[in-house]
C-alpha positions in Angstrom: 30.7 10.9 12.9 27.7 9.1 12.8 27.3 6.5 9.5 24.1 8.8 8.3 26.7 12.0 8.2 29.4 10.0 6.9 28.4 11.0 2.9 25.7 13.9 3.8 28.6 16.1 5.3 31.0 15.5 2.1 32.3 18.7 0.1 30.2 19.3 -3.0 30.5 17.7 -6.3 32.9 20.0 -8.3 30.6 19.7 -11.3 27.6 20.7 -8.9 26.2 24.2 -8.4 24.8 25.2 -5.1 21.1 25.6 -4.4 21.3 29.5 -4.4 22.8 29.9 -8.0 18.7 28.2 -9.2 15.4 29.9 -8.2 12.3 27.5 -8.0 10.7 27.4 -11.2 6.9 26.2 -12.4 5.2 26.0 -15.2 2.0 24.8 -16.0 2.3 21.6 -16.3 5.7 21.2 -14.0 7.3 22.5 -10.9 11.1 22.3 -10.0 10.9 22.1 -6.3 13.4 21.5 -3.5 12.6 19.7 0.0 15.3 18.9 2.8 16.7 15.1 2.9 15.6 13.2 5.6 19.5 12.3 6.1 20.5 15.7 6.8 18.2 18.6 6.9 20.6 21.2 5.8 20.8 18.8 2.1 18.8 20.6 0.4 17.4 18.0 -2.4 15.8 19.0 -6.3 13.4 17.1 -8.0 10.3 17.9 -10.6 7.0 16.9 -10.1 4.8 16.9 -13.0 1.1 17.9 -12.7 -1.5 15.4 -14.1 -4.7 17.1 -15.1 -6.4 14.5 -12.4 -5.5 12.1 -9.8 -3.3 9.4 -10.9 -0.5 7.0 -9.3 3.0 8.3 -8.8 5.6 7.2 -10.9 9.2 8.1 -9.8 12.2 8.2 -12.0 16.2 8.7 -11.5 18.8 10.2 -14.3 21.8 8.1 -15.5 25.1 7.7 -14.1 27.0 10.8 -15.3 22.9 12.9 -15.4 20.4 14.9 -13.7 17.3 16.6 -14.5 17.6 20.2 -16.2 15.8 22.9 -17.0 14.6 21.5 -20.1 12.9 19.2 -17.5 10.1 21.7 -16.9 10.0 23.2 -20.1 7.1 21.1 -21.2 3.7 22.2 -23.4 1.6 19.2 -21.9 1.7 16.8 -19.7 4.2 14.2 -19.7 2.1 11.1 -19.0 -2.1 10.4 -18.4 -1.2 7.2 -16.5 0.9 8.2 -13.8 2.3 11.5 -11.6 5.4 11.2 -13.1 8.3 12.6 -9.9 11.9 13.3 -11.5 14.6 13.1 -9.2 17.8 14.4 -8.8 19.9 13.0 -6.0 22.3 14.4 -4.4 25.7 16.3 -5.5 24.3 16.6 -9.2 23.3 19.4 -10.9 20.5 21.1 -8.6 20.9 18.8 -5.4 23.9 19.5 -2.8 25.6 17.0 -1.3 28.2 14.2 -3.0 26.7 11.5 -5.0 27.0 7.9 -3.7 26.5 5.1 -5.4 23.5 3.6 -4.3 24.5 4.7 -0.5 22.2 7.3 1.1 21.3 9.1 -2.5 18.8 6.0 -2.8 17.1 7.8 -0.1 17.0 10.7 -1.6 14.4 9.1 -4.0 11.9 8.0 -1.0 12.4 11.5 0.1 11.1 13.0 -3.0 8.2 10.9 -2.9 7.3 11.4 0.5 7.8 15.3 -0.1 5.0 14.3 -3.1 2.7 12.8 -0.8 2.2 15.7 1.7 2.8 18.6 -1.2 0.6 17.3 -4.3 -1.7 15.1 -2.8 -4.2 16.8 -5.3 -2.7 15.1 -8.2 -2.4 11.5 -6.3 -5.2 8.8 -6.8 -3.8 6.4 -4.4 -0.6 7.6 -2.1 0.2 3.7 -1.2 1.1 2.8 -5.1 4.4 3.9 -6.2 5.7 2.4 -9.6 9.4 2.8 -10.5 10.7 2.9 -13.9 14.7 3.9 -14.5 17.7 2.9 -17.1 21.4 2.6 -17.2 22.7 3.8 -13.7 19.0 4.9 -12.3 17.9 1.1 -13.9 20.9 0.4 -11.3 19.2 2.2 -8.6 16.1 0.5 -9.2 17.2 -2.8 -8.2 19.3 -1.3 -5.1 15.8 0.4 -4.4 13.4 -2.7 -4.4 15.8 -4.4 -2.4 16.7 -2.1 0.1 13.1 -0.9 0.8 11.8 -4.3 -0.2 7.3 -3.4 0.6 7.5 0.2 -0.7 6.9 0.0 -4.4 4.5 -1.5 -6.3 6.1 -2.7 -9.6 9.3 -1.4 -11.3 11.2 -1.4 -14.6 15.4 -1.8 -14.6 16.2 -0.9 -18.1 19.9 -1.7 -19.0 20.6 -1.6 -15.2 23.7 -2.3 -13.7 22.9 -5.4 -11.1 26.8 -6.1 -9.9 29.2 -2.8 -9.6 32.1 -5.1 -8.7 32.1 -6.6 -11.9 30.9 -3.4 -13.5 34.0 -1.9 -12.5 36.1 -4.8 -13.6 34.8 -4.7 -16.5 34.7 -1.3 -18.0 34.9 -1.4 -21.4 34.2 2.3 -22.1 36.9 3.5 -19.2 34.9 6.4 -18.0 33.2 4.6 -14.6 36.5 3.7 -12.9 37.4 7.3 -11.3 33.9 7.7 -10.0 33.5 4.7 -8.8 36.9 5.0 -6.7 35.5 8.5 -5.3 31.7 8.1 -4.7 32.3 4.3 -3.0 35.4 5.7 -1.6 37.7 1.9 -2.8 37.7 -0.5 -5.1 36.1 -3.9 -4.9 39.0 -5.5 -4.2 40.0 -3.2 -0.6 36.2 -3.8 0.2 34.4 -5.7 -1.5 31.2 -5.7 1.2 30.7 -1.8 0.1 30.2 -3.2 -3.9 28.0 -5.7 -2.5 25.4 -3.7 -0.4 25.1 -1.1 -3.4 24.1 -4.2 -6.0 21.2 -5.5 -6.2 22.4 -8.9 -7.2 23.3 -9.5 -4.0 20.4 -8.0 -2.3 17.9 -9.8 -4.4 16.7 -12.1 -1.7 15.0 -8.9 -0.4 12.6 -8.7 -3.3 9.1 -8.4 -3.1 8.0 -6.1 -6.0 7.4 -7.3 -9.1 10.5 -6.1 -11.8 10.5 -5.9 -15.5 14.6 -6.1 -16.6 14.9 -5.0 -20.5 18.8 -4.6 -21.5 20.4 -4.4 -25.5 22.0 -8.2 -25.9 24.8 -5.8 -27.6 25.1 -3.0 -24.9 29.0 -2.0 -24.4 28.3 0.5 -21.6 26.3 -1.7 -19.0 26.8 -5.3 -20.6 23.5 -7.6 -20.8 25.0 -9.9 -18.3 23.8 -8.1 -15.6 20.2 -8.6 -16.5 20.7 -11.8 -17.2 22.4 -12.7 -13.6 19.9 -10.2 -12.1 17.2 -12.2 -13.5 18.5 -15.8 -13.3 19.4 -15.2 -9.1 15.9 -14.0 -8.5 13.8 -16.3 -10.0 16.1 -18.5 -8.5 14.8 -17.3 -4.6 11.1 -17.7 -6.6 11.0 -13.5 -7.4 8.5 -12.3 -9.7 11.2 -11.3 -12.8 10.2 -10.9 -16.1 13.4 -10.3 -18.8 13.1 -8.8 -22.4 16.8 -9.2 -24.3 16.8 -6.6 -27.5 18.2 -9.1 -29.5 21.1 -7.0 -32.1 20.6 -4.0 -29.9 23.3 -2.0 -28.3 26.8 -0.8 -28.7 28.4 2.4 -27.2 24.8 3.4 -26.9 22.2 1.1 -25.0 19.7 0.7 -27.6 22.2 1.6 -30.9 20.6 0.2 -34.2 17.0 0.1 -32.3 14.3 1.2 -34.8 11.8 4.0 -33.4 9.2 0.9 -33.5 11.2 -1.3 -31.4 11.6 1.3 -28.4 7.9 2.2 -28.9 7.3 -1.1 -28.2 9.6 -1.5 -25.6 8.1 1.5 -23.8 4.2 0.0 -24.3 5.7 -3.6 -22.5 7.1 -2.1 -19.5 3.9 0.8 -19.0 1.8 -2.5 -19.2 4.2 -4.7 -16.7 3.9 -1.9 -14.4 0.2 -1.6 -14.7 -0.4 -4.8 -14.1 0.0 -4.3 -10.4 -2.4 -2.2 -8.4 -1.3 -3.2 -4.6 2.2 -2.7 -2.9 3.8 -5.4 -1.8 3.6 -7.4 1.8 6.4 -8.1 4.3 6.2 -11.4 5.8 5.7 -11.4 9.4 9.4 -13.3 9.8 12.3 -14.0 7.5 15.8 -13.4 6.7 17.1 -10.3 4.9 20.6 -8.8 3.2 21.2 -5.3 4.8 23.9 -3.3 2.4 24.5 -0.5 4.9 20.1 -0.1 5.7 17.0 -1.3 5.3 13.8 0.0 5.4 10.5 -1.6 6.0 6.6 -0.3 7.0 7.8 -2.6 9.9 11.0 -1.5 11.2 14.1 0.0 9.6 17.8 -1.5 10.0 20.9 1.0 9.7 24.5 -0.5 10.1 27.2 0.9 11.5 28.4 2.4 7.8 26.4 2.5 4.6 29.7 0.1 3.6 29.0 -2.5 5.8 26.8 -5.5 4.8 25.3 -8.4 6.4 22.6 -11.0 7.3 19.3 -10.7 9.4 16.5 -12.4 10.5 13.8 -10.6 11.4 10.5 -11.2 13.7 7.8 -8.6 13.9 5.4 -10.0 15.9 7.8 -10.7 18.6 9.7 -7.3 17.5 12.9 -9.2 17.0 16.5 -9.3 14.9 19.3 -11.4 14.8 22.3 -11.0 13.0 23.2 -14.0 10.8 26.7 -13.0 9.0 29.9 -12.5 10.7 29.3 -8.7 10.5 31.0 -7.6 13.9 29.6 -3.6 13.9 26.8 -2.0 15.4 23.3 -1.6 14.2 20.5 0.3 15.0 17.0 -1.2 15.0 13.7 1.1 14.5 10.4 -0.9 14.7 7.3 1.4 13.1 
């Protein structure tokens, strides 16, 4: 089977619902669409799109680790933002989307997908199709910095709030004991039987990649996703010269990411990463050589790398001009190159 089928042609999530028990629903100010994944066109993929009363930039947006959007998603009385056309995705094998849910494997494209889907469908509502901001917390602030890394010139700013950076550590160190099981199914082992699968699904390790500007903002007191991986996030990047700015709540967090924040404090929080985001009007540009970390793909406006499994990880160096890649790890697999 080939590696794009390998998740795509899973059974369903047992806490999933198939596509047919939901009708499409709109409102005035929201639609709850569904468009086919790029992976498979048979996945059938939810997400809701929120209509701007004019032409703004997209801003797109993944649940939590154990979420998904809802009904209450569309059940708005006004818009839900004047900056940006705010997309809401639901990857796949959660509430609305079939499939099986993967751990920053294929359901990252899932979130490109929706985008795209954006682009063609509600081009009315777009100023500027090229900027794409991306703002997410707790396990979608984890699938931001997979996503910045593994589609490094694709968005122009982003926000990881309490994000999980390492999922090999995360796993070793669960202190709430409710990410183990999940973890086990939706990577398919533990980081210890393979610990290149943990590695292409964290953006710590992928970091290299980075081109678009992040804004990290974690609890210092946060139990469930522990401020460490922010802080290793940040410190690696900025290490590699990345444009990383970090915002520690001090006395914030517990079993909740921001317990004991006041309502002030998150207002604030909020205003800092709208403004972070804002501050950058162009998406970012691919050097015409370099080296890059693939964890299972990457995706370029240039040319698009897919290992031989979305477990597999290794080193490239790429040249676009001359149209070439060479592999730099000991990876030993196949790969499949696709120049634009």
């Amino acid at each position: 089977m080939a590696w794009d089928e390998q998740l795509s042609k899973a059974p369903l999530n047992k806490k999933a619902k198939k596509r047919g028990d939901y009708e499409l629903q709109t409102t005035e100010y929201a639609d709850l669409v569904y468009h086919p994944s790029s992976t498979d066109p048979e996945l059938m993929l939810a997400a809701v799109f929120y209509k701007p009363v004019k032409k703004l930039p997209i801003m797109v947006t993944t649940h939590g680790w154990h979420g998904s959007i809802t009904h209450d998603d569309i059940d708005v009385e006004s818009p839900k933002s004047d900056k940006f056309f705010i997309i809401k995705v639901d990857m796949r094998g959660r509430a609305f989307s079939d499939g099986f849910p993967d751990c920053n494997g294929l359901e990252l494209v899932d979130v490109i997908d929706a985008v795209e889907y954006a682009k063609k469908n509600y081009a009315q509502y777009i100023s500027d199709p090229e900027i794409v901001y991306l703002r997410a917390g707790s396990g979608g602030g984890g699938n931001v910095l997979a996503l910045i890394n593994k589609f490094p010139d694709y968005f122009t700013s982003a926000s990881s709030e309490c994000g999980i950076s390492d999922y090999a550590a995360w796993y070793r160190n669960d202190e709430v004991g409710e990410f183990l099981d999940e973890m086990d199914e939706w990577i398919g082992c533990t980081p210890d039987e393979d610990p290149h699968a943990y590695m292409g699904r964290s953006g710590y390790y992928l970091c290299e990649n980075q081109l678009t500007p992040v804004y990290l903002v974690h609890g210092e007191l946060d139990e469930r996703v522990p401020a460490e991986h922010s802080r290793r996030y940040v410190a690696r990047a900025k290490g590699f010269g990345k444009t990383c700015e970090y915002l520690e709540l001090k006395d914030i967090g517990g079993r909740g990411h921001y317990s004991n924040a006041s309502p002030e404090t998150l207002k604030e929080m909020a205003e800092g990463i709208e403004r972070f985001l804002l501050r950058y009007s162009e998406p970012p540009k691919l050097p015409q050589h370099g080296e890059v970390k693939v964890g299972g793909y990457l995706r370029t406006h240039a040319f698009s790398i897919e290992l031989e499994s979305v477990r597999d990880f290794a080193s490239i160096e790429y040249n676009i001009k001359e149209k070439e890649i060479k592999l730099l790890s000991d990876y030993s697999g196949e790969f499949k190159v696709e120049w634009k």
